[in-house]
KEDREN-345562 format. One line per 4 residues: number of its first residue (from 1); for each residue x, y, z of N, C-alpha, C. Coordinates in steps of 0.05 Angstrom, whole numbers. Each point is the difference from the previous one (the first is absolute). Layout:
<atoms>
NUM	X,Y,Z,X,Y,Z,X,Y,Z | ... $
</atoms>
This chain:
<atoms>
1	-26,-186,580,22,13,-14,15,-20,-17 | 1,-18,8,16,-30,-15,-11,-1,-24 | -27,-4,8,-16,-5,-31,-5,20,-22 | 10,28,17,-5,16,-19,31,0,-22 $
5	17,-7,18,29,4,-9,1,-16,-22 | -12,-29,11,-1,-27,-18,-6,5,-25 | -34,12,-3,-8,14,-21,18,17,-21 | -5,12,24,29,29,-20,26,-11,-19 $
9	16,-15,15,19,-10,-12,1,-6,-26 | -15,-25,-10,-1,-6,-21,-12,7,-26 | -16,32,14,-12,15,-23,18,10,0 | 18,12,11,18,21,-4,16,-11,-17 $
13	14,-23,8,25,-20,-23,-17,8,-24 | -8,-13,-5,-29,-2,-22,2,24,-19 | -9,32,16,-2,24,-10,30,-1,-4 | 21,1,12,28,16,-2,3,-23,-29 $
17	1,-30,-4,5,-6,-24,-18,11,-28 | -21,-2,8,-27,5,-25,11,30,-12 | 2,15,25,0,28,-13,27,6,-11 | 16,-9,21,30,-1,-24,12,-11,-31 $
21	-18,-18,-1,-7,-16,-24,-17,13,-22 | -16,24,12,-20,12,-11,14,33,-8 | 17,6,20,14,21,-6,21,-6,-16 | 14,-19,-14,15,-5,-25,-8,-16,-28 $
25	-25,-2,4,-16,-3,-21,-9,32,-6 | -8,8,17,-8,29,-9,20,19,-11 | 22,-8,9,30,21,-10,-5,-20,-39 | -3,-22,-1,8,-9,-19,-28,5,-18 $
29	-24,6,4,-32,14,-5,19,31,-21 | 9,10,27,7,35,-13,19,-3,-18 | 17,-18,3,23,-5,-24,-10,3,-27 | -23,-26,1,-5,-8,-26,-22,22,-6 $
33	-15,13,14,-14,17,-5,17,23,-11 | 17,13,7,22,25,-13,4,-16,-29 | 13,-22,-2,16,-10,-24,-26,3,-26 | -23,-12,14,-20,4,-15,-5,29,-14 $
37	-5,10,18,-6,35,-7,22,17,-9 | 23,-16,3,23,14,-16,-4,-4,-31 | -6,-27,-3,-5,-7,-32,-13,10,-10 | -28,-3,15,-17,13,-16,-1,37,-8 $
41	18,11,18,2,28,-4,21,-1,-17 | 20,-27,-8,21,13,-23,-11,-15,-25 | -13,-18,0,-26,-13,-32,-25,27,-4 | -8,13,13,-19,26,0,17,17,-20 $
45	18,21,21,8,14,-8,25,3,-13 | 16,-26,-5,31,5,-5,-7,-19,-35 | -20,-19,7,-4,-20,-27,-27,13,-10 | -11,11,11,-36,7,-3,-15,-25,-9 $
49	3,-25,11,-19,-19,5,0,-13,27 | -26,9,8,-6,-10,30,-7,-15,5 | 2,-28,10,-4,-28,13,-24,4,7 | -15,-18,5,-31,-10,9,3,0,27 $
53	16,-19,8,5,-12,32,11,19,25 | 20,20,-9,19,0,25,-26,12,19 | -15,26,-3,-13,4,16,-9,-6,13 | -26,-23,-4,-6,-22,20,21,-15,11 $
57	25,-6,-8,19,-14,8,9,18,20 | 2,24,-5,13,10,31,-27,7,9 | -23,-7,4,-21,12,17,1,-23,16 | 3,-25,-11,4,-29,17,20,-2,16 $
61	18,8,-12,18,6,27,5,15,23 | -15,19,-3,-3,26,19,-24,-4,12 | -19,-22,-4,-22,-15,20,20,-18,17 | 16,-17,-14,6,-24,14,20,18,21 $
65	20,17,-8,13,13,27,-17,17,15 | -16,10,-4,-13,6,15,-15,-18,33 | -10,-27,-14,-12,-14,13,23,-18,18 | 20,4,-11,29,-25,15,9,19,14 $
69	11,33,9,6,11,17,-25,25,14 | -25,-7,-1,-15,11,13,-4,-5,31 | 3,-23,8,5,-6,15,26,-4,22 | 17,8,-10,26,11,12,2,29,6 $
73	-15,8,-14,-1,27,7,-21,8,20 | -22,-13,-2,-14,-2,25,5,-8,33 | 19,-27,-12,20,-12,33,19,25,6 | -2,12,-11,27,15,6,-10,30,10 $
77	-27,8,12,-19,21,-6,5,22,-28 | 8,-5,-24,4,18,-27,-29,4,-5 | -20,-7,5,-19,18,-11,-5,22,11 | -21,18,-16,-6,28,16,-17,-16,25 $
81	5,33,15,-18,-10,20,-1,25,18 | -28,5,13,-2,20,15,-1,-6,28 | 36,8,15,-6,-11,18,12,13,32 | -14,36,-4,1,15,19,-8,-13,34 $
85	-37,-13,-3,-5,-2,16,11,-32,18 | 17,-7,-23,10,-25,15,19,10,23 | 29,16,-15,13,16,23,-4,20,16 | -30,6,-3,2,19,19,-13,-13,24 $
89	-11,-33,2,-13,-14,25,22,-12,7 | -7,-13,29,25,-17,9,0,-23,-13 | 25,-5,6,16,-26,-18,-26,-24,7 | -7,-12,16,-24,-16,12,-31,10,-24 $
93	-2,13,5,-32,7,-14,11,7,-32 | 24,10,-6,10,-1,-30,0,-29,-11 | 17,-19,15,-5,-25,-6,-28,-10,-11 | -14,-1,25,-22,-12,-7,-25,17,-23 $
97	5,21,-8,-8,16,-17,14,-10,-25 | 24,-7,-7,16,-15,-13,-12,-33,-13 | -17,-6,21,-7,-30,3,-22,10,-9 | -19,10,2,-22,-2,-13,5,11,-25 $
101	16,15,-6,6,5,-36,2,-13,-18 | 21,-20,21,10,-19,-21,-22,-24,3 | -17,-6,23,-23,-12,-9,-23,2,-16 | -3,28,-3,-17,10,-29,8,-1,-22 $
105	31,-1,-4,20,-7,-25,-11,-27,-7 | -2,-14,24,3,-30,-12,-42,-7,-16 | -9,16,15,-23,3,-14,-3,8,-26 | 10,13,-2,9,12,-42,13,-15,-1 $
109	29,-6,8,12,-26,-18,-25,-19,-21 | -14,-14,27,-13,-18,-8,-28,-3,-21 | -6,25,12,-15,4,-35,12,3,-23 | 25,22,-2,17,1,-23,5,-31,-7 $
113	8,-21,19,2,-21,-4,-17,-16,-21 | -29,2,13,-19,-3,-15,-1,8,-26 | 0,31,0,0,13,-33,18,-13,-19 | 34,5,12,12,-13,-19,-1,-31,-9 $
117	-5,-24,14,-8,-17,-2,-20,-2,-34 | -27,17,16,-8,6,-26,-4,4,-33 | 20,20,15,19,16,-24,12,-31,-19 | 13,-5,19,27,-28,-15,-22,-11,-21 $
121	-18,-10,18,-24,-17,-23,-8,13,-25 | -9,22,6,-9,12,-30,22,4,-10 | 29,0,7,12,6,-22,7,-25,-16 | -4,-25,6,0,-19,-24,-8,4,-15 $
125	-22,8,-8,-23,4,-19,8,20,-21 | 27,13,3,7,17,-16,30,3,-13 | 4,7,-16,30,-5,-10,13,29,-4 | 29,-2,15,8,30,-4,3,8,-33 $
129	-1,29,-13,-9,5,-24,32,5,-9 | 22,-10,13,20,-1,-12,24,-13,2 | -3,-17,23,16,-9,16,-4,-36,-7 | 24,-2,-10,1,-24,-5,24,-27,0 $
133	-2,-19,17,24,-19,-2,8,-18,-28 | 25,12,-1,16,-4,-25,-3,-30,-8 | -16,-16,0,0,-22,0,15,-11,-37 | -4,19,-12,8,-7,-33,33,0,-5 $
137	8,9,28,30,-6,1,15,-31,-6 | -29,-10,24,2,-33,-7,-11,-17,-19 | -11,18,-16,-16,-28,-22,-28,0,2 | -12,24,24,-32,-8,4,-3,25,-14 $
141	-34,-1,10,-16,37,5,6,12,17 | 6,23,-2,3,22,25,-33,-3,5 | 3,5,34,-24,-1,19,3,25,11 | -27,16,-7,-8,17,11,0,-5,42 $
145	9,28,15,0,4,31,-24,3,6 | -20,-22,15,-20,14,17,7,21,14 | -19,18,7,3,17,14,0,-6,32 | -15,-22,11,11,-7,22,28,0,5 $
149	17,-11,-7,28,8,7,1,22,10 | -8,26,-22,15,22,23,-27,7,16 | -20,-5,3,-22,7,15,13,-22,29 | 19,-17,-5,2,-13,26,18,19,14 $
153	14,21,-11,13,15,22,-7,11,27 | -29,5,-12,-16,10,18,-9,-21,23 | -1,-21,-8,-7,-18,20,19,1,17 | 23,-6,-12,30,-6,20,4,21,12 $
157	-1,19,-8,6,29,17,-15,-11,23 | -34,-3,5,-15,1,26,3,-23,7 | 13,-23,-12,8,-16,24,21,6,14 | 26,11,-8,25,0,9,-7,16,22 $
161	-16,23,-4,-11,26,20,-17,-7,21 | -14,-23,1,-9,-11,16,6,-22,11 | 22,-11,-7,29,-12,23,10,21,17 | 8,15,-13,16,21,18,-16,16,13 $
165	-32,1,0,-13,14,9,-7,-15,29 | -11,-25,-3,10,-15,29,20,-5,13 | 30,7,-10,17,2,16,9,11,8 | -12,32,-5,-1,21,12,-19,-4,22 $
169	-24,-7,5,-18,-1,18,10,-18,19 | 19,-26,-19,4,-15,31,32,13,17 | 14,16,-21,24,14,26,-16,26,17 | -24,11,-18,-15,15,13,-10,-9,32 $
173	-14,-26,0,-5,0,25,15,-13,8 | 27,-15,-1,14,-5,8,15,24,22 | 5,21,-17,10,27,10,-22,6,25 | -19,-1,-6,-22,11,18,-2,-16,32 $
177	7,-15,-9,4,-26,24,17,0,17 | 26,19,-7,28,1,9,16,-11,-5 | -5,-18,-19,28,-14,-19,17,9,-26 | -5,27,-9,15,12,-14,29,-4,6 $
181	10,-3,15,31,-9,-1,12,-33,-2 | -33,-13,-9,10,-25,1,0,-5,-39 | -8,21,-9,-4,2,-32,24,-7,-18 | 0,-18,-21,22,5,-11,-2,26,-26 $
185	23,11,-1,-9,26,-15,-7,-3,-29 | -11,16,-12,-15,-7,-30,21,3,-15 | 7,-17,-30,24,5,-21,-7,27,-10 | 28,16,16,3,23,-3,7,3,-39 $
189	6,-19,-17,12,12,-19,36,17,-3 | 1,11,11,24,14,4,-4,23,-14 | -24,8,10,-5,23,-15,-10,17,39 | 15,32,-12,-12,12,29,-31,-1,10 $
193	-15,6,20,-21,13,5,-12,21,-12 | -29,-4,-8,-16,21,-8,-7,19,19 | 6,24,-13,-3,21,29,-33,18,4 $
</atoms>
């Protein structure tokens, strides 16, 4: 039980900073993503000339929040989920029905892992078709955005999801063991329970 706690601990610090860090980058993702799509809906239709960029500019941002609070929503059970037959077994065999879920999770994690990995690579090889750092502000060329950048969202999404996916497995059997009251509780946010 020690070692499992030991374990636990410092993923958890880990997750409660990463994802909090990841959930106000993502508030600041949707910001710039609105501001974007506000312009470009008042250069469209208010000036009738429409920008090149915002689009992809807010499509990059609505990858990158996506991938920085996916995993908060996961620690927190927010995804769907069908999960009649969990409450209708006892708390004991729900658990461990629980444990193997989330050990087949961690099996997709890790291919997604793989894919996006992938993914990241080929997207060097390509330049986004609109998106570009202002570099002529300073005196250079503007440089075209690989597309890896936002293809890395996808990566970070399945890592962050597969932190939290073992730290679910390790308060899982931790719980299973009889030490659920020795748990420290997960950063609630201050936001209520999903019902």
């Amino acid at each position: 039980m020690a070692l499992l706690l030991g374990l636990l601990a410092p993923l958890q610090l880990v997750n409660d900073t990463v994802l909090r860090l990841g959930r106000w980058l993502a508030v600041g993702a949707i910001g710039v993503m609105v501001a974007v799509t506000l312009t470009q809906v008042f250069m469209r239709y208010v000036l009738n000339n429409a920008l090149p960029w915002p689009d992809e500019a807010a499509r990059f941002c609505m990858l990158w929040m996506t991938g920085l609070v996916a995993a908060t929503s996961y620690r927190r059970g927010g995804f769907v989920a069908i999960d009649m037959l969990e409450r209708a077994l006892p708390r004991a065999i729900a658990a461990a029905l629980a444990l193997v879920l989330l050990v087949i999770s961690l099996g997709v994690l890790w291919f997604g892992l793989q894919l996006g990995w992938k993914h990241v690579n080929s997207g060097w090889l390509f330049n986004s078709s609109s998106l570009r750092l202002p570099l002529n502000l300073i005196g250079m060329e503007p440089v075209r955005l690989k597309l890896a950048w936002m293809f890395m969202s996808l990566f970070t999404g399945f890592i962050l999801l597969t932190l939290v996916n073992i730290e679910l497995i390790l308060r899982n059997v931790v719980t299973l063991l009889g030490g659920g009251d020795r748990l420290k509780p997960l950063d609630t946010l201050d936001i209520p329970e999903a019902e």
